[in-house]
C-alpha positions, 0 to 999 in steps of 0.5 A, a space after each residue: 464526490 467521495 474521497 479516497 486515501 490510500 497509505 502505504 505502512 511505515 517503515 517495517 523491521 525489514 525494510 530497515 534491515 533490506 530484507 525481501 518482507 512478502 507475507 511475513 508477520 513484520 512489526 513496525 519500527 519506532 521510524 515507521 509508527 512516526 512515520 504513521 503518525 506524521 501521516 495522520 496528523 497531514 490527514 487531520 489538516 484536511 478535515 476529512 471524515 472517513 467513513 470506513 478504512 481497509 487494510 490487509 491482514 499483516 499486523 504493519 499495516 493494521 497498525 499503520 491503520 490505527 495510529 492514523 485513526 488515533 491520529 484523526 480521531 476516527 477510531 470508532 469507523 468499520 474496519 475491513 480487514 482481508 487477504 487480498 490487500 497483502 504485500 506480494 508474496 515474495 515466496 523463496 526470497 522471504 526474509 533475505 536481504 537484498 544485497 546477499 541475494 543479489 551476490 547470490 542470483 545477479 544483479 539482472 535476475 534480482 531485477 527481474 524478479 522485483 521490477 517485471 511485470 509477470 515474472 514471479 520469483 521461485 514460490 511467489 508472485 509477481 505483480 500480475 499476481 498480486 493485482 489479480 487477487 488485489 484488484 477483484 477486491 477493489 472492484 468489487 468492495 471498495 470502490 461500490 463505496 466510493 461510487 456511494 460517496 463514502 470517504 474511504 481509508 487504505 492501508 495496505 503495502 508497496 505492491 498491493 497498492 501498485 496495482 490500485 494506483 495502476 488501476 486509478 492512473 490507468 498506468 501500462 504494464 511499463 509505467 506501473 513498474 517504474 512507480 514508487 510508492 513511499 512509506 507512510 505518505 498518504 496519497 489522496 485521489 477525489 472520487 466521482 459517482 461514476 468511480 472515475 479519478 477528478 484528482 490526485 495529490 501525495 502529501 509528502 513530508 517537506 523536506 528541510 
């Protein structure tokens, strides 16, 4: 049995300014690296030693990585980084903010183009698109460690794990569009041999 974390960044610049992120190069804000930090600091509870960590290549989520690591005291584990794991791209809406482009486009064009399955906004992708090149890396790098009983740690972004969720939970093309996946809140699932899901649990931050 191996364990699987996947963690979506912290809060970036542009979440907090409601802006379309995509591939753009976002730092983190203060919220979001205490958002990472709390993150690691759930994980450490679990005592669970991670045998390598992948994320994309956009700097917020490398650093989400890292102070979860700092955090475990897991600095020293192999990271991969790559592509695939990239939030989607969100091509023409890069970097406007959601309400100016909703005035701009309408609310139903707006909706579309974020919350359906296929269709892509003008120059990017839609989430089809991004399980296409997110998935093939799953398949074929993470989850041969999974099935070797390695403890595996991901880093990645909203849509980027969308598509591995739907994968793991085996979601419809309906279902996966109606899941939410917050920032910095660790999601667990326990791995078997055979690359199949035996559970699943979100560390949510206890609300007071």
């Amino acid at each position: 049995m191996s364990t699987l974390v996947l963690i979506r960044h912290g809060q970036s610049q542009w979440n907090l300014e409601n802006r379309f992120t995509g591939w753009v190069d976002v730092p983190l804000t203060e919220n979001g690296r205490a958002e990472a930090r709390w993150a690691g600091k759930s994980l450490k509870g679990l005592t669970v030693r991670f045998d390598v960590a992948y994320t994309s290549v956009l700097s917020r989520a490398i650093e989400t990585l890292s102070i979860v690591q700092s955090e475990l005291g897991q600095q020293k584990i192999p990271v991969f980084q790559n592509q695939a794991l990239n939030e989607r791209h969100y091509g023409d809406l890069q970097g406007l903010n959601k309400d100016e482009t909703r005035k701009k486009f309408g609310d139903e064009q707006v909706k579309l183009w974020r919350r359906s399955y296929d269709t892509a906004p003008p120059g990017g992708e839609s989430l089809k698109d991004t399980a296409a090149r997110t998935l093939p890396y799953f398949e074929s790098r993470i989850l041969p460690d999974l099935k070797a009983g390695k403890n595996v740690l991901v880093a990645a972004h909203g849509n980027s794990l969308r598509s591995i969720v739907m994968f793991l939970d085996k979601l419809t093309q309906e279902q996966v569009l109606a899941l939410e996946i917050a920032t910095g809140v660790p999601i667990l699932y326990e791995i078997a041999g055979d690359g199949s899901v035996q559970s699943k649990k979100i560390l949510e931050p206890v609300k007071t």
